[in-house]
N, C-alpha and C positions, 0 to 999 in steps of 0.2 A: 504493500500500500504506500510506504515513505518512498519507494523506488516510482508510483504509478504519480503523485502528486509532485513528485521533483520534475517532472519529464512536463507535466499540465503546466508546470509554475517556469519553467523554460518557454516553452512554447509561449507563454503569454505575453512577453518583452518583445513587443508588435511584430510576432511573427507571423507570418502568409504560409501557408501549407498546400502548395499544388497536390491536388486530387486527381489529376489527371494522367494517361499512360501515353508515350507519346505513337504517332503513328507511322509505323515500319511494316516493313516484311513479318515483322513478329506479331501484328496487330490481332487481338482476338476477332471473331465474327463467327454471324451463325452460316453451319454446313448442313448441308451444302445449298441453301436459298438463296444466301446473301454472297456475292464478289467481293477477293480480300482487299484492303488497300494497297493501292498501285502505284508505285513512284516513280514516275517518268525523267532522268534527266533528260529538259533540253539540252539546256548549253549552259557554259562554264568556262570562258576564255578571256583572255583580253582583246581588245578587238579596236582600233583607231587609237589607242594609248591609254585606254580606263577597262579595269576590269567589269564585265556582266556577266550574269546569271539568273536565269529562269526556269522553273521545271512544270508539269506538270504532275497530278493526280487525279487518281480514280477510286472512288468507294462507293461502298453504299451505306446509306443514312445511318443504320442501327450497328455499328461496328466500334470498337474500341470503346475509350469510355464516350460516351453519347448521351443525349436527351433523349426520349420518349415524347412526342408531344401528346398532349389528349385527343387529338384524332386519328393515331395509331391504332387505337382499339372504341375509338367514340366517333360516328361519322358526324353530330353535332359541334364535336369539341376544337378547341384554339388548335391551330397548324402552328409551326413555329413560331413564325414571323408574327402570332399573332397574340402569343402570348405575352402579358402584360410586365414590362418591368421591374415594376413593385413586387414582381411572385420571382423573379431569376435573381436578384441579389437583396436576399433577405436574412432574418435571425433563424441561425444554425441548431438542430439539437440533435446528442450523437446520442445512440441505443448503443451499445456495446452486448452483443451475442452469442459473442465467439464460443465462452466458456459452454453456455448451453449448448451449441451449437455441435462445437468437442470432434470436428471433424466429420461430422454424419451429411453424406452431401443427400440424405434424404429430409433433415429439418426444416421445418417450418415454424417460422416465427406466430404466437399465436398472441390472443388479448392477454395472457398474464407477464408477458414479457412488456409488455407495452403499460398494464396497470400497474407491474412493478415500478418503471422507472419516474413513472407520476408519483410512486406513494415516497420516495427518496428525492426528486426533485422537484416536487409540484406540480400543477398543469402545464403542459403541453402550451408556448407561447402562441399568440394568433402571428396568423401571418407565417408560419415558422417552415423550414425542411428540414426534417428528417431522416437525417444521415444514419445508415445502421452498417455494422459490421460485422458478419458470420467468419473472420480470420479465414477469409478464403483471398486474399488478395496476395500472401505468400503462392499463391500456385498459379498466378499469373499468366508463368513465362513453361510453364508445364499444361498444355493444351489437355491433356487426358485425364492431369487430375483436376484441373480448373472446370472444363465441363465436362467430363467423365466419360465412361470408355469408347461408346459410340453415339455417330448423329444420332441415331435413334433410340438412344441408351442414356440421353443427356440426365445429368445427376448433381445437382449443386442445391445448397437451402436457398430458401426464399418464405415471403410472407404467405398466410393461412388466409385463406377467404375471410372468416371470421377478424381477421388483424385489420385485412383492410377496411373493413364493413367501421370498425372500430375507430378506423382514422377517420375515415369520410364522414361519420355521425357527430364525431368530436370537432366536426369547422374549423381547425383550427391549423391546419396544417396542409399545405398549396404545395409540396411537394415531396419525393420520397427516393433515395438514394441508395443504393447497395454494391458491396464489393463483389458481386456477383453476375455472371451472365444477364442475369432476369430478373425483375422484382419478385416474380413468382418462382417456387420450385419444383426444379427439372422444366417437364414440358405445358406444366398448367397454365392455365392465362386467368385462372379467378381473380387473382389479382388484380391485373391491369385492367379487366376488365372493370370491376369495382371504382377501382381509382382515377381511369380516365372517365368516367361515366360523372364526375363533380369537378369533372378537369383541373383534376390533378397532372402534375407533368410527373416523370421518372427519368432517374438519373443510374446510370447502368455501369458496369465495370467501373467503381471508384477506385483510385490510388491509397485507400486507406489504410497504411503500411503499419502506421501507430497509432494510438487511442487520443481520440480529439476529447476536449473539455465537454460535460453534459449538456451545456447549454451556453450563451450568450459570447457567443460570436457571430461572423456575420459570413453566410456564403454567395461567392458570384457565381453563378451557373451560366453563361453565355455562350451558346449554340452557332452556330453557323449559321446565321438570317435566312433560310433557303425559301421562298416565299412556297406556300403551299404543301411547304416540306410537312412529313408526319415523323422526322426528328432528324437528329442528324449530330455530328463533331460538336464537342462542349471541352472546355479551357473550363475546369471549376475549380475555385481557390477557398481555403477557409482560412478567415480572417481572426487572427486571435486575438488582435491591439483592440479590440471594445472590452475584455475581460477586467 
């Protein structure tokens, strides 16, 4: 515990914690639906007496860590470009699940995990996202143990129908985050469906390497403006100088 609160009381002397994994050849994504990301060099020379360089890229929307918007799984729901700023750079609060979680890529997060961390830290702020971590973000850069042995076979935790039911009743919270493939686990979509259904966005493969502070800080979630897009590439940073 004096090791887990020296590490919180670091972090808080205004530091920024990229959340994000960057995008290579090594990029996760789902198989085989979705095209991996593609890095084109153009060019790379000097050229009249100044050096340039240009490349291209190819992906598709839901690959590495990304957004979800609510129209992913809500044909109602905000597209990116439509989602309001006030919900993508807001007050941060981390669930920490690892320990339950203990390795089991069949876990699902359910309401007692969630009424647990209210009855130690309070309500749940408005406005707020909900960063959680099942300690699957060590397995990364290991495709078979991060989504498990085959496409059809995919195996990692994620939230319970009932958790989300949980979030969305509670208003109080505009988005949800996970070190995970999916908000949902393995291959369900109760989740998302729940959660985009009060457009909610999700926030998918986080960089969650270490345990962020329970609450009050502040996360920027900014996506890739794709207009019409149903989610796409997100740069998310959590901000610990409010603590």
């Amino acid at each position: 515990m004096l090791l887990f609160m020296m590490l919180i009381l670091s972090f808080a002397n205004g530091k920024k914690i990229d959340l994000s994994y960057p995008y290579d050849e090594d990029t996760a994504y789902w198989i085989p639906s979705d095209i991996p990301f593609r890095f084109i060099k153009k060019t790379a020379n000097v050229d009249d007496g100044y050096w340039y360089a240009a490349n291209q890229f190819e992906t598709a929307e839901h690959c590495g860590t990304h957004l979800d918007a609510p129209y992913h799984f809500n044909k109602l729901g905000w597209k990116v470009d439509e989602i309001p700023l006030d919900r993508l750079i807001t007050t941060g609060v981390f669930l920490n699940a690892s320990l339950e979680t203990n390795g089991n890529c069949s876990f699902t997060l359910s309401t007692k995990e969630l009424e647990k961390w209210e009855n130690q830290n309070g309500e749940f702020p408005n406005n707020s996202v909900l960063l959680i971590s099942f300690g699957w973000a060590s397995r990364y850069n290991n495709k078979t143990e991060y989504f498990g042995p085959s496409s059809d076979k995919l195996c990692f935790p994620g939230l319970s129908k009932e958790a989300a039911e949980w979030i969305t009743k509670s208003e109080k919270i505009v988005g949800v985050g996970v070190d995970t493939p999916s908000t949902d686990q393995g291959l369900n979509v109760e989740a998302h469906l729940e959660l985009t259904s009060k457009n909610l966005y999700l926030l998918e493969n986080l960089a969650i390497i270490h345990p962020l502070p329970n609450r009050n800080f502040t996360v920027y979630s900014l996506p890739m403006k794709i207009k019409n897009g149903t989610g796409g590439p997100c740069r998310i940073v959590a901000d610990l100088s409010t603590l």
